[in-house]
PAVOVO-448533 format. One line per field, with one value per residue: x, y, z of N, C-alpha, C, O in turn. Coordinates in nm, 4 decimals. Atoms other than C-alpha are relative to their C-alpha. Layout:
# residues N
neast (X / ...)
nnorth (Y / ...)
nup (Z / ...)
caeast (X / ...)
canorth (Y / ...)
caup (Z / ...)
ceast (X / ...)
cnorth (Y / ...)
cup (Z / ...)
oeast (X / ...)
onorth (Y / ...)
oup (Z / ...)
//
This chain:
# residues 163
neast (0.0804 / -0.1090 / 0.0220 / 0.0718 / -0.0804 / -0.0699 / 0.1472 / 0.1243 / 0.0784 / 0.1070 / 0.0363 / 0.0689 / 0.0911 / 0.0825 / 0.1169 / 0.0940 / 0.1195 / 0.1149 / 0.1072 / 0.0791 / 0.1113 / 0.0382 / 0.0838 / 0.1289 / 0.1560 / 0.0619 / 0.0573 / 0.1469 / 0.0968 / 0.0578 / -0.0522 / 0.0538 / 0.0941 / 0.1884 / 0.0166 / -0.1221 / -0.0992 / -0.1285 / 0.0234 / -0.0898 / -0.1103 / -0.0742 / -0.1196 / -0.0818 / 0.0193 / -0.0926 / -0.0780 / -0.0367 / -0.0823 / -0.1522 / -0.0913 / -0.0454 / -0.0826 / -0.1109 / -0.0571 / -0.0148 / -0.1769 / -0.1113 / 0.0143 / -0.0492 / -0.1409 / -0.0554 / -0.0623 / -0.0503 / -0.1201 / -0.0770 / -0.1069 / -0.0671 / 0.0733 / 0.1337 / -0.0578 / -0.1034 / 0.1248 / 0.1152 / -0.0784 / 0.0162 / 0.1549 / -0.0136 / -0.0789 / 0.0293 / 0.0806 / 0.0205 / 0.0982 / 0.0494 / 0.1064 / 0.0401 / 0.0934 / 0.0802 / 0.0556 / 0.0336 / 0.1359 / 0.1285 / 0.0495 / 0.0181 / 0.1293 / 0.0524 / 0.0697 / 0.0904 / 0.1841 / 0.0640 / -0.0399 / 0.0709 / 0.1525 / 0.0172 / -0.0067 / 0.0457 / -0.0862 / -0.1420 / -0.1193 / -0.0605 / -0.0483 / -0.0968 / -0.0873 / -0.0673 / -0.0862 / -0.1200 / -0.0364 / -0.0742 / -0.1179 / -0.0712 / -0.1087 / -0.0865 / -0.0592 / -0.0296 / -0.0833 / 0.0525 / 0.1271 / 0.1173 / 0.0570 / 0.0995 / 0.1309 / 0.0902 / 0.0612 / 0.0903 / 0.1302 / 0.0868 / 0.0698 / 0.0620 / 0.0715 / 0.0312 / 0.0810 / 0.1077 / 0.1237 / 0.0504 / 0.0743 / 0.1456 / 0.1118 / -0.0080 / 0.0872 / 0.0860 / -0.0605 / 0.0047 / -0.1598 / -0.0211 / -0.0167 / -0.0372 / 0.0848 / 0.0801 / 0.0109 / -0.0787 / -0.0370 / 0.1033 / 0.1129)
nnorth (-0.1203 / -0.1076 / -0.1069 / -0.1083 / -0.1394 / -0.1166 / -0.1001 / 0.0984 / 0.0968 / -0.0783 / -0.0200 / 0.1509 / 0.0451 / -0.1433 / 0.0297 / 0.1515 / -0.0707 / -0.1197 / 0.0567 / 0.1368 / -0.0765 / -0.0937 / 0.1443 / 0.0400 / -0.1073 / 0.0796 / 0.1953 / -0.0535 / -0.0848 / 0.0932 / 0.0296 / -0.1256 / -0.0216 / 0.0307 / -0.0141 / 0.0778 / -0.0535 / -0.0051 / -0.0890 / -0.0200 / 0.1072 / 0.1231 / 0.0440 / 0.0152 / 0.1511 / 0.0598 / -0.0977 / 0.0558 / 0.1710 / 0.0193 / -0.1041 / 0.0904 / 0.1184 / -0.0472 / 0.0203 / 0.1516 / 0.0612 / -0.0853 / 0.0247 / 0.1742 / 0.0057 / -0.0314 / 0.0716 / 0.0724 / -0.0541 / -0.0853 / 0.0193 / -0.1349 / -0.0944 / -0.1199 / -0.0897 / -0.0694 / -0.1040 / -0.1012 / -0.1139 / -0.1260 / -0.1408 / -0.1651 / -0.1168 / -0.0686 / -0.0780 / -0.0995 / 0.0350 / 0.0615 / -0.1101 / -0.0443 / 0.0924 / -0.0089 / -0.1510 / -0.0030 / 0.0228 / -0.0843 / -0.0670 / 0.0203 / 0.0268 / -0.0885 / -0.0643 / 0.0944 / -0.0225 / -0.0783 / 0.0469 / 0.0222 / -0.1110 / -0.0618 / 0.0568 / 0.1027 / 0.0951 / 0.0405 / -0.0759 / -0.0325 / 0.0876 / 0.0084 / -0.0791 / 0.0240 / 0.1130 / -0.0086 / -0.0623 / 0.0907 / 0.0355 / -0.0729 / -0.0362 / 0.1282 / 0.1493 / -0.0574 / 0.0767 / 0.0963 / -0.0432 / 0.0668 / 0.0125 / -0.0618 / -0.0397 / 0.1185 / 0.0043 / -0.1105 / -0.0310 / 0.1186 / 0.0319 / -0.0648 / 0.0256 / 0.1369 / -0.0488 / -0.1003 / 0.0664 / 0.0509 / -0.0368 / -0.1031 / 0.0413 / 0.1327 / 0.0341 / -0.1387 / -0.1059 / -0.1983 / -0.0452 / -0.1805 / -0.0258 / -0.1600 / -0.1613 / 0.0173 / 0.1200 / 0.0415 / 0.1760 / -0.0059 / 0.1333)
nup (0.0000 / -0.0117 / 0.1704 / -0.0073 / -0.1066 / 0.0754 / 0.0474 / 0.0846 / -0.0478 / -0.0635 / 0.1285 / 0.0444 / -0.0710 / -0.0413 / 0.0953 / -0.0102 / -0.1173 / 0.0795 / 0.1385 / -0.0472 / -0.0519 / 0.1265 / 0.1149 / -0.1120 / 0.0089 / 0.1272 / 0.0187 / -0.0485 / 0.1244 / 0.1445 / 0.0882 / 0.0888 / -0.0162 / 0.0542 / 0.1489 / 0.0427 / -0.0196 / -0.0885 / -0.0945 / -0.1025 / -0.0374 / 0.1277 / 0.0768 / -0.1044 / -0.0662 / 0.1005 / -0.0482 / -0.1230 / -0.0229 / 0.0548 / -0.1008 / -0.1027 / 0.0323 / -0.0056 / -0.1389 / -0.0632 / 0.0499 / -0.0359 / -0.2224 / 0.0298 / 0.0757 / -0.0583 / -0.0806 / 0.0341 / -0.0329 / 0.1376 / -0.0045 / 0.0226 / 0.0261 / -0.0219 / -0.0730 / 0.0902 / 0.0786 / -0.1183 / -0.0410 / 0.1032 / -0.0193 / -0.1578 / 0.0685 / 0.1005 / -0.0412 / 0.0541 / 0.1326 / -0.0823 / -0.1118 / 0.1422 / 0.1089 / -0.0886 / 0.0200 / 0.1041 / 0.0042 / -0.0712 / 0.0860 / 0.0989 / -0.0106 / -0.0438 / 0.1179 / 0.0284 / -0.0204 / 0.1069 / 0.1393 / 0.0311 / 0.0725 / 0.1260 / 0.2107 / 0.0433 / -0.0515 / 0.0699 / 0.0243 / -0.1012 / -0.0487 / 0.0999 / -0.0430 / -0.1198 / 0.0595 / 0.1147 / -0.0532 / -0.0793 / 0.0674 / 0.0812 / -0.1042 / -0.1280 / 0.1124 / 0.1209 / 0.1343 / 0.0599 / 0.0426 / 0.0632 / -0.1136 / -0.0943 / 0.0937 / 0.0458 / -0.1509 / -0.0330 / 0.0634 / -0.0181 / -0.1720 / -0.0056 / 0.1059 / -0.0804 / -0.1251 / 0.0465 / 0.0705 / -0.0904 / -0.1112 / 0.0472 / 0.0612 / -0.0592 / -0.1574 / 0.0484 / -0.1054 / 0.0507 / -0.0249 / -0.0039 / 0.1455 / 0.0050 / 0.0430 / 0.1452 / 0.0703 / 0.1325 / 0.0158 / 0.1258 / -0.0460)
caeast (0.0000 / 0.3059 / 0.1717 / -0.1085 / 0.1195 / 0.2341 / -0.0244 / -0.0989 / -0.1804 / -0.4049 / -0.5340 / -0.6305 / -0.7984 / -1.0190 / -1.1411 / -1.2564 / -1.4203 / -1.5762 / -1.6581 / -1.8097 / -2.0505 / -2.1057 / -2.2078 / -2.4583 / -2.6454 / -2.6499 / -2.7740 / -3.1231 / -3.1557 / -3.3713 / -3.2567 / -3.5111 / -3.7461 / -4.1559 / -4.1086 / -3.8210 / -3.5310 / -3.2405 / -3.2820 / -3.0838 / -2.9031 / -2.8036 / -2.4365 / -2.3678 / -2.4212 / -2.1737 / -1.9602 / -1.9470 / -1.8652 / -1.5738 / -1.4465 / -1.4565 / -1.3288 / -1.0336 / -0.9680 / -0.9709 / -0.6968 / -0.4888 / -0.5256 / -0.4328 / -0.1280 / -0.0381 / -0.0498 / 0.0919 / 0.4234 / 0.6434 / 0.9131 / 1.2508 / 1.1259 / 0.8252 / 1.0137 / 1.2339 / 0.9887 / 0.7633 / 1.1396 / 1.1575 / 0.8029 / 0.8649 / 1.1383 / 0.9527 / 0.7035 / 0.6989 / 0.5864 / 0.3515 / 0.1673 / 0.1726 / 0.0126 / -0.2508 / -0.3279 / -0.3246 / -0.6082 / -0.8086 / -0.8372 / -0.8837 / -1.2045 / -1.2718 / -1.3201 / -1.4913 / -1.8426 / -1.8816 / -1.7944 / -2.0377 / -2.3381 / -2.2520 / -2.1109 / -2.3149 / -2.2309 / -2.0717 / -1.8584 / -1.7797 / -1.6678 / -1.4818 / -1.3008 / -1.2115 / -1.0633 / -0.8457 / -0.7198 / -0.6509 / -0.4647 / -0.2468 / -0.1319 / -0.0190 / 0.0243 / 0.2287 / 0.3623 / 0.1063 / -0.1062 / -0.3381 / -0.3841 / -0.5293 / -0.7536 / -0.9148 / -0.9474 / -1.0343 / -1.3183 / -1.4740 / -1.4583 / -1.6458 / -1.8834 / -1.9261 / -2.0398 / -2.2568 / -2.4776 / -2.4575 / -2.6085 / -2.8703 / -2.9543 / -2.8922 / -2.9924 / -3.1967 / -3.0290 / -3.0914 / -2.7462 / -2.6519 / -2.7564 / -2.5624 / -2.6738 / -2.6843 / -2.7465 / -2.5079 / -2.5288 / -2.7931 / -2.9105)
canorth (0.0000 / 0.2229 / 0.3799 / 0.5059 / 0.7641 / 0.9138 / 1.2029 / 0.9653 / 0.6910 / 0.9161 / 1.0680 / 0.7464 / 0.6718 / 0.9852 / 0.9463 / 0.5661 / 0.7193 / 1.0233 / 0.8476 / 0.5055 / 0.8281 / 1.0023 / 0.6564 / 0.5889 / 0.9193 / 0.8420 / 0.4990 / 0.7114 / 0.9305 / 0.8545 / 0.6607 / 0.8095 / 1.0185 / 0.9796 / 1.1005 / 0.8273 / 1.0287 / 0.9962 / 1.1033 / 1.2383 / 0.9396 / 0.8079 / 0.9354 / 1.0178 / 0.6138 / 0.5686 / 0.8341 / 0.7057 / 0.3193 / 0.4283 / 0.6834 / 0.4014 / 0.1454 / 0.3699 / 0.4672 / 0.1326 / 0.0494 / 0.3171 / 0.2680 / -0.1215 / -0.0435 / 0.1644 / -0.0310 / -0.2969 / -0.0891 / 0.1075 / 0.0370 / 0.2474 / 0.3598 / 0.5337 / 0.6503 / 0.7735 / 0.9527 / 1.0958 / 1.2634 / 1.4195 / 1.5615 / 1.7549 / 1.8957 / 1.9742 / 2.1569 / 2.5182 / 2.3929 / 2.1772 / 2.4962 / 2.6944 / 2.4082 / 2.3832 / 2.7762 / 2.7554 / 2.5008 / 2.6692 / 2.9606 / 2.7707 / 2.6313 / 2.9629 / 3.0927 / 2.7657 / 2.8853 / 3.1902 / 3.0507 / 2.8046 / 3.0366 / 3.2535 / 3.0355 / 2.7145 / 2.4059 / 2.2466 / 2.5723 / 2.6302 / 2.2434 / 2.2664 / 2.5713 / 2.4817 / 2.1108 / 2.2670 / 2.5174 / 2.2894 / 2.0634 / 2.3343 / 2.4199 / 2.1102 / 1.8933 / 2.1175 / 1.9638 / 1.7224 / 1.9093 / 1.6854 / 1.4984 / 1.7624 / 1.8585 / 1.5275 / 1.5157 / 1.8673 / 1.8549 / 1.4649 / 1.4738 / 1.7224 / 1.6547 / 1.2835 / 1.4123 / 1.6827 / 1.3963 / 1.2135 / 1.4147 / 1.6794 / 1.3869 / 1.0663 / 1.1326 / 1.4420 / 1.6359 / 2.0486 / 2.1950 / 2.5803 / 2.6784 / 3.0178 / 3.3523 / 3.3141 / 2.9796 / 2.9169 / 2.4960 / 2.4687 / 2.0790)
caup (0.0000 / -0.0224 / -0.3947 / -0.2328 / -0.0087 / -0.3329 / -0.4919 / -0.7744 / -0.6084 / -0.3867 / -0.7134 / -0.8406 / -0.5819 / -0.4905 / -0.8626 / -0.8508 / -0.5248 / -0.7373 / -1.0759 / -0.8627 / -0.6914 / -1.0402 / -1.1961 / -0.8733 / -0.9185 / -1.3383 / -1.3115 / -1.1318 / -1.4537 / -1.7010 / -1.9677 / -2.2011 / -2.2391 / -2.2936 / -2.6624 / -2.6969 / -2.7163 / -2.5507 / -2.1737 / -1.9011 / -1.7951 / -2.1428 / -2.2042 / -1.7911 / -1.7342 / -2.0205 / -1.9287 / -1.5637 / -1.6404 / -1.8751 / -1.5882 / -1.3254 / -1.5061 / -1.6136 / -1.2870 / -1.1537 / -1.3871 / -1.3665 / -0.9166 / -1.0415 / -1.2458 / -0.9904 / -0.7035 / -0.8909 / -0.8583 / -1.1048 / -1.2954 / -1.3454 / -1.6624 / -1.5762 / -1.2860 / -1.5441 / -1.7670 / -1.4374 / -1.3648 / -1.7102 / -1.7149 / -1.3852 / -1.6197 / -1.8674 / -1.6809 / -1.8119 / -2.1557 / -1.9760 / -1.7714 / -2.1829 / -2.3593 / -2.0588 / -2.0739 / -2.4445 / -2.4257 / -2.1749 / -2.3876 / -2.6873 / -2.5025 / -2.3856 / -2.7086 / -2.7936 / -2.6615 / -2.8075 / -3.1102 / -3.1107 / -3.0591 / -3.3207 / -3.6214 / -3.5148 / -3.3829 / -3.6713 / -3.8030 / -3.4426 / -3.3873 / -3.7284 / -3.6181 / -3.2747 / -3.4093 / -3.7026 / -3.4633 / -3.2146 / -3.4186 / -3.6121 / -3.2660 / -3.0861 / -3.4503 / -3.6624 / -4.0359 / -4.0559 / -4.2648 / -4.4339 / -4.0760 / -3.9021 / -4.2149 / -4.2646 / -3.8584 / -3.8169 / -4.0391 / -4.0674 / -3.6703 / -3.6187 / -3.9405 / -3.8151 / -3.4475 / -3.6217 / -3.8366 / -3.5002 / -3.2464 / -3.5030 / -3.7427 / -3.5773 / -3.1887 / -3.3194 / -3.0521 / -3.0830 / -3.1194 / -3.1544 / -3.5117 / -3.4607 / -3.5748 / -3.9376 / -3.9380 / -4.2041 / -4.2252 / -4.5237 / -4.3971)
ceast (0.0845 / -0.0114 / -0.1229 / 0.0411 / 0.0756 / -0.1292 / -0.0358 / -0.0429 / -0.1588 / -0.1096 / -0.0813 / -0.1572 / -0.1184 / -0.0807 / -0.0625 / -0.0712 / -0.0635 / -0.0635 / -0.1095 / -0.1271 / -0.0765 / -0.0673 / -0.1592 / -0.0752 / 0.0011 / -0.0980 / -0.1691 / -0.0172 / -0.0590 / 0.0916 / -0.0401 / -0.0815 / -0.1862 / -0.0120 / 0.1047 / 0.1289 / 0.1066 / -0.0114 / 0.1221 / 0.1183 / 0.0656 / 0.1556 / 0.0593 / 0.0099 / 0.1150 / 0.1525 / 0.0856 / 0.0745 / 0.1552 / 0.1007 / -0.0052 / 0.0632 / 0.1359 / 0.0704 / 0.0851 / 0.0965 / 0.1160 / 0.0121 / 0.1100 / 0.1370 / 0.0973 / 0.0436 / 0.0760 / 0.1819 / 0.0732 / 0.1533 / 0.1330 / -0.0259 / -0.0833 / 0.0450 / 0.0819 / -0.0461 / -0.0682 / 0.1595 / 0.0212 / -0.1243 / 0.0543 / 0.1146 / -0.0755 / -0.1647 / -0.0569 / -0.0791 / -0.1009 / -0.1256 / -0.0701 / -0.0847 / -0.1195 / -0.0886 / -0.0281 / -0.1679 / -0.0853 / -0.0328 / -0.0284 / -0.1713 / -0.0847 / -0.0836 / -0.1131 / -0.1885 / -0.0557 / 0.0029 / -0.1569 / -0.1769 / 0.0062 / 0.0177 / -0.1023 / 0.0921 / 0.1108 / 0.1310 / 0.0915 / 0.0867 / 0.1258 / 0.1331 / 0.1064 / 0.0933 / 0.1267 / 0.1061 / 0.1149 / 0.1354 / 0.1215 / 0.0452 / 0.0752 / 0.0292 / 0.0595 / 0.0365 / -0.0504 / -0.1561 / -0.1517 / -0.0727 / -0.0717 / -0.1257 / -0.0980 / -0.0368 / -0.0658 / -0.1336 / -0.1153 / 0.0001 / -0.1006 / -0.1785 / -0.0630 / -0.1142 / -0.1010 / -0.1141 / -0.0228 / -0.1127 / -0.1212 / -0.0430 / -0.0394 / -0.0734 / -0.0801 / -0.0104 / 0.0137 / 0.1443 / -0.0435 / -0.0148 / 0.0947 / -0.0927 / -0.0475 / -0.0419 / 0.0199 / -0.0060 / -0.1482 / -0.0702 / -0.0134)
cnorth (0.1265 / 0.1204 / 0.0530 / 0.1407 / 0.0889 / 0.0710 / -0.0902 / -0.1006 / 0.1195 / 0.0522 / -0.0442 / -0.0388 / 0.0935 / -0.0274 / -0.0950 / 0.0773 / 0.0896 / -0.0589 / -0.1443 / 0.1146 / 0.0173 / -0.0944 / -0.0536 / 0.0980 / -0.0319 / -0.1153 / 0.0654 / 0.0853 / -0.0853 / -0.0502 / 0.0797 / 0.0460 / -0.0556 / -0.0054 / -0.0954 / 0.0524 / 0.0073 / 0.0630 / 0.0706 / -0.0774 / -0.0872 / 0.0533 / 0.0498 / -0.1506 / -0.0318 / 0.0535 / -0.0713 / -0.1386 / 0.0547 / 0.0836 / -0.1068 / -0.1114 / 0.0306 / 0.0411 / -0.0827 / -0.0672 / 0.0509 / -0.0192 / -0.1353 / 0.0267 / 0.0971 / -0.0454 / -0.1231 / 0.0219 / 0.0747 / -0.0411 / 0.1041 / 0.0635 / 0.0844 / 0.0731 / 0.0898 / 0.1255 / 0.0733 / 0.1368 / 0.0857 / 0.1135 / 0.0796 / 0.0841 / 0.0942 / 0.0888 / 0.0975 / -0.0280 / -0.0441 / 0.1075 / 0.1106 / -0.0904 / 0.0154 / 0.1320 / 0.0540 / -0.1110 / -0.0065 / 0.1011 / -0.0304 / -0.0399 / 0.1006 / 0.0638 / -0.1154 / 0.0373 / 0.0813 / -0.0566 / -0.1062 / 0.0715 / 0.0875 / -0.0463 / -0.1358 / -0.1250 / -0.1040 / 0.1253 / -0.0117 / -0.1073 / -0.0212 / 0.0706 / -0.0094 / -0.1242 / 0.0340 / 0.0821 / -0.0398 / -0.0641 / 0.0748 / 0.0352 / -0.0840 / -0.0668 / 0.0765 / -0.0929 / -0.1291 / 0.0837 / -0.0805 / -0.0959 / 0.0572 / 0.0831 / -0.0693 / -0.0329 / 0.0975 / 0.0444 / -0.1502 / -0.0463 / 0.0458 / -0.0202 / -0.1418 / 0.0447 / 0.0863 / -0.0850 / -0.0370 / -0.0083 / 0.1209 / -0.1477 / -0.1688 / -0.0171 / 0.1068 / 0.0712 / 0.1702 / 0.0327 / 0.1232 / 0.0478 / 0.1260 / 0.1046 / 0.0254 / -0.0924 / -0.0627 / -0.1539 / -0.0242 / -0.1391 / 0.0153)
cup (0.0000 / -0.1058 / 0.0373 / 0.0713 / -0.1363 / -0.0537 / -0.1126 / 0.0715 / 0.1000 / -0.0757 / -0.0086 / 0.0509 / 0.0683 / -0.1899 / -0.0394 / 0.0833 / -0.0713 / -0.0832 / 0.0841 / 0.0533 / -0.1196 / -0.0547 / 0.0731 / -0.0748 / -0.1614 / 0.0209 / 0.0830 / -0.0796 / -0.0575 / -0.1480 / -0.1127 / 0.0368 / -0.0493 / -0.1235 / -0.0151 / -0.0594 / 0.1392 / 0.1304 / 0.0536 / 0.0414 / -0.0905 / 0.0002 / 0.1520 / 0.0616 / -0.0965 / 0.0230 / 0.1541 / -0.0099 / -0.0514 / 0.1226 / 0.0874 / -0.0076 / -0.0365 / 0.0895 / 0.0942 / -0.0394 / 0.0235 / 0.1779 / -0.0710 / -0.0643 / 0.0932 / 0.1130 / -0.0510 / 0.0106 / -0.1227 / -0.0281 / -0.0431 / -0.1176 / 0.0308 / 0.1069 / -0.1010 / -0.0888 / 0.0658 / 0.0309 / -0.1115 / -0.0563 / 0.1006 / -0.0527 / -0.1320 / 0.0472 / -0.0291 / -0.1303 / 0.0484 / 0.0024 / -0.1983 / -0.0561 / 0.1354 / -0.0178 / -0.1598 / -0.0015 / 0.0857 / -0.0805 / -0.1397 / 0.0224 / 0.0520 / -0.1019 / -0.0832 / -0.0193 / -0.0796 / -0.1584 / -0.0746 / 0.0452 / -0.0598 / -0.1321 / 0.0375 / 0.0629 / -0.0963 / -0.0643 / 0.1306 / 0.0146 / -0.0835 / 0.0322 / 0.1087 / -0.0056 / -0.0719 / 0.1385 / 0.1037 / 0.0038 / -0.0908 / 0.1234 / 0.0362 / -0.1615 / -0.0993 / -0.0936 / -0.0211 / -0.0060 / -0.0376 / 0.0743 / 0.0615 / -0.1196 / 0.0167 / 0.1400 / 0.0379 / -0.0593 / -0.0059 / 0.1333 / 0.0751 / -0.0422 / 0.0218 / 0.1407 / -0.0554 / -0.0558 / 0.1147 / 0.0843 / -0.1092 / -0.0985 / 0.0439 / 0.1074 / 0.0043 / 0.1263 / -0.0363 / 0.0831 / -0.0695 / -0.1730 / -0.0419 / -0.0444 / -0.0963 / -0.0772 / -0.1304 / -0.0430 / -0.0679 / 0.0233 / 0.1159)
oeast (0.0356 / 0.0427 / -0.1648 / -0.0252 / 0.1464 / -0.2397 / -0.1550 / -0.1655 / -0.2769 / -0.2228 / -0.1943 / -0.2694 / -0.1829 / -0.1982 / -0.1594 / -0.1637 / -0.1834 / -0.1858 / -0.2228 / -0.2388 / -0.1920 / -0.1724 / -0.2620 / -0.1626 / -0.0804 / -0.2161 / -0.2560 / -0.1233 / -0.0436 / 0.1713 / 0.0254 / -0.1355 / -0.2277 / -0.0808 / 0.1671 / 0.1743 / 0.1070 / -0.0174 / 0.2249 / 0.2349 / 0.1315 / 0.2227 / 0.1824 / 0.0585 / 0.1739 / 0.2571 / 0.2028 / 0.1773 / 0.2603 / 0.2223 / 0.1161 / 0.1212 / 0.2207 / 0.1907 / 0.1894 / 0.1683 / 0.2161 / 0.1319 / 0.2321 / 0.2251 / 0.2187 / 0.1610 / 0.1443 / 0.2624 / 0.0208 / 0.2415 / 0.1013 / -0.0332 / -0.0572 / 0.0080 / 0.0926 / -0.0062 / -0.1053 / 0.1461 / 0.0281 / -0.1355 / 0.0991 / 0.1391 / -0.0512 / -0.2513 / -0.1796 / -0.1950 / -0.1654 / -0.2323 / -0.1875 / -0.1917 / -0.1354 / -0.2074 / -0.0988 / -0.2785 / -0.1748 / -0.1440 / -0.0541 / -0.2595 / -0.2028 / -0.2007 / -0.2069 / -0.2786 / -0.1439 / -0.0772 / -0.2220 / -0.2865 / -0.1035 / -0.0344 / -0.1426 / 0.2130 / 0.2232 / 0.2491 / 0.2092 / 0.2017 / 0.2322 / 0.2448 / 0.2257 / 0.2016 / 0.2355 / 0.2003 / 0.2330 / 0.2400 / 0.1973 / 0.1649 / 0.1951 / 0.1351 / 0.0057 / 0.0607 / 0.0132 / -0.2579 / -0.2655 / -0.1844 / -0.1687 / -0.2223 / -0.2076 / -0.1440 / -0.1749 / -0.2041 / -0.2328 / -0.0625 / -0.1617 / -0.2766 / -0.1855 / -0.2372 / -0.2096 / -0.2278 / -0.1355 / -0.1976 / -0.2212 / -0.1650 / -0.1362 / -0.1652 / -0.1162 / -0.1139 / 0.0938 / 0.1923 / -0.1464 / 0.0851 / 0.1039 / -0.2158 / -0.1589 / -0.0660 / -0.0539 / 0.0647 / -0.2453 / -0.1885 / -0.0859)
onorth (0.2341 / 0.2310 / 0.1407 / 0.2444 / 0.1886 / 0.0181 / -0.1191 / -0.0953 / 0.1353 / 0.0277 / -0.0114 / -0.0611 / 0.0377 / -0.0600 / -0.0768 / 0.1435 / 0.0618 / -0.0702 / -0.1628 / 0.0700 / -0.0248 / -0.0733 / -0.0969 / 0.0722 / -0.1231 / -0.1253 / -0.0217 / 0.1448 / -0.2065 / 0.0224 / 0.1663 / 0.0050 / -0.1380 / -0.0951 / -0.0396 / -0.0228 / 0.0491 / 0.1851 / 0.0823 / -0.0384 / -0.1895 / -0.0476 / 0.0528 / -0.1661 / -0.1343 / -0.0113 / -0.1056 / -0.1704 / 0.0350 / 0.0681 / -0.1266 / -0.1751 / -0.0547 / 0.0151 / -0.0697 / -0.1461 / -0.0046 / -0.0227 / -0.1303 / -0.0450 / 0.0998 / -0.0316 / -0.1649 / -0.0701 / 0.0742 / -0.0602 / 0.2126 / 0.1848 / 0.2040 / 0.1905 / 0.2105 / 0.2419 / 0.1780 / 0.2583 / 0.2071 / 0.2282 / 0.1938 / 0.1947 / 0.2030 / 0.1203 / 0.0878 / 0.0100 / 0.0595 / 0.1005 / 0.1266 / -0.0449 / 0.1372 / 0.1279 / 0.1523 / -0.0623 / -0.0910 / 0.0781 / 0.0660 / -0.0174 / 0.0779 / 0.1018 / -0.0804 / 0.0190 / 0.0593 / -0.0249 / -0.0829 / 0.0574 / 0.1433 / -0.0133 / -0.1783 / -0.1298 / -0.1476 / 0.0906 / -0.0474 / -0.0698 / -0.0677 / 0.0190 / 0.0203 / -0.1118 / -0.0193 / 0.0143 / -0.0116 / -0.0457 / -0.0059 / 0.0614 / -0.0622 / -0.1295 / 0.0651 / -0.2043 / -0.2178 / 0.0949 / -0.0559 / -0.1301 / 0.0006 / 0.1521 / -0.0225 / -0.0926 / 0.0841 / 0.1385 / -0.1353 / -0.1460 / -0.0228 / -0.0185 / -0.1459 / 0.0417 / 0.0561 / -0.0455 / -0.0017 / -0.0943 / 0.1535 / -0.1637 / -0.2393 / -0.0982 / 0.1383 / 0.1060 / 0.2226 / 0.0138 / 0.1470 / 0.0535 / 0.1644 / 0.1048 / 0.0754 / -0.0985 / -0.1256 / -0.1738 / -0.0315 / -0.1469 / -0.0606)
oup (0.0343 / -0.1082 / -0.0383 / 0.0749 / -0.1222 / -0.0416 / -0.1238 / 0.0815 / 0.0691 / -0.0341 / 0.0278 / 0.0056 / 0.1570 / -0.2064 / -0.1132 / 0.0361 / -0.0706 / -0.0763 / 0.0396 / 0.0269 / -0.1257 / -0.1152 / 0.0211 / -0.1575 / -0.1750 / -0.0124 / 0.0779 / -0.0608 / -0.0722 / -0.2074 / -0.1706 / 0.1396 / -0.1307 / -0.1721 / -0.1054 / -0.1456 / 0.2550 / 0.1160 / -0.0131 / 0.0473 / -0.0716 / -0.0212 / 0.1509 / 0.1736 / -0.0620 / 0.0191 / 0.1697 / 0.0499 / 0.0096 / 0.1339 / 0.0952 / 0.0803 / -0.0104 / 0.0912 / 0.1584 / 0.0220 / 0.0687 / 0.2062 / -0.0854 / -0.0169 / 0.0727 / 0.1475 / 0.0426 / 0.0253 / -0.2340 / 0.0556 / -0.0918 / -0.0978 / 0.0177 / 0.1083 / -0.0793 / -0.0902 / 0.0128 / 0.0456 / -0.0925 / -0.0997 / 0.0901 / -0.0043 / -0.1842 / -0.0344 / -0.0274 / -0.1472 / 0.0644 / -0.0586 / -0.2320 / -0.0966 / 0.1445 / -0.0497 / -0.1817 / -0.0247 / 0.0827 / -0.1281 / -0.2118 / -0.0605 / 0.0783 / -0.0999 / -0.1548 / -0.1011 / -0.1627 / -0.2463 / -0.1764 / -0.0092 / -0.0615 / -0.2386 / -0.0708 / 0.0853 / -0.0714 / -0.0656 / 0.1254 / 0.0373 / -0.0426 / 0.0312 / 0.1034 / 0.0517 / -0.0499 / 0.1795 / 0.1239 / 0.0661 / -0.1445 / 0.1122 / 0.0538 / -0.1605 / -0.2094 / -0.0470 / -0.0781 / 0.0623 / 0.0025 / 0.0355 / 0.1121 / -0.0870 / 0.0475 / 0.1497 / 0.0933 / -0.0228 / 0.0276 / 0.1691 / 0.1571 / 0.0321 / 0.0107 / 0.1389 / -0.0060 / -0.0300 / 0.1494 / 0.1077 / -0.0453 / -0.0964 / 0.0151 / 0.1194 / 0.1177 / 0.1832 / -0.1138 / 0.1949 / -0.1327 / -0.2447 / -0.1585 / -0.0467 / -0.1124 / -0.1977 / -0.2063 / -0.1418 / 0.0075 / -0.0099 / 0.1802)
//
């Protein structure tokens, strides 16, 4: 029990304890609703298993013990820190601007925008990667949730998206 006295192990284990709560109160939403649409408790019950079961592994691979790699690699992150705290504060304000974004261009421009963006920061010189991701990821999730789970998403202002 010696890997729970370090902050990950502690970690770990504080979010099995949170997500195992988060999954309780899901599992008492509604699945769906009356009109048969998707309720309340459809993607926090889904949400919750994968967060407790990831948890649960990561706790498990941790108490299981570490070896001098990963000791090795945990000591070069804490060097590389400064970059670290930039990339972090870069995508907080990338999701900052996220919102507005999508209630004025729409939820697919907005999702398009915020993807390419994304990726042109953190994935430079693989152009034609973050094209074909920044736009059919987006474009995928967009048929998903307006024509698939006929979920009302942000048309924006000039409701530019013609289907």
């Amino acid at each position: 029990m010696t890997a729970l006295r370090t902050a990950k192990g502690l970690f770990l284990l504080t979010m099995l304890i949170g997500s195992a709560l988060y999954t309780a109160v899901a599992f008492d939403l509604p699945w769906t609703t009356t009109a048969g649409r998707i309720g309340a408790g459809f993607f926090p019950r889904i949400i919750g298993l994968l967060l407790a079961v990831s948890s649960g592994w990561a706790l498990f691979d941790e108490l299981a013990g570490r070896s001098p790699d990963v000791q090795q690699a945990q000591e070069q992150a804490s060097a590389d820190e400064p970059t670290q705290v930039r990339d972090t504060l870069v995508v907080v304000a990338l999701i900052v601007a996220f919102v507005p974004a999508l209630y004025y261009l729409g939820a697919l421009i907005g999702m398009v925008l915020f993807t390419l963006v994304t990726l042109f920061t953190f994935n430079r010189g693989r152009v034609l990667t973050n094209v074909a991701v920044g736009v059919g990821f987006p474009v995928v999730l967009f048929l998903l949730f307006d024509r698939g789970l006929n979920a009302t998403l942000p048309p924006g202002v000039f409701d530019l998206v013609p289907f």
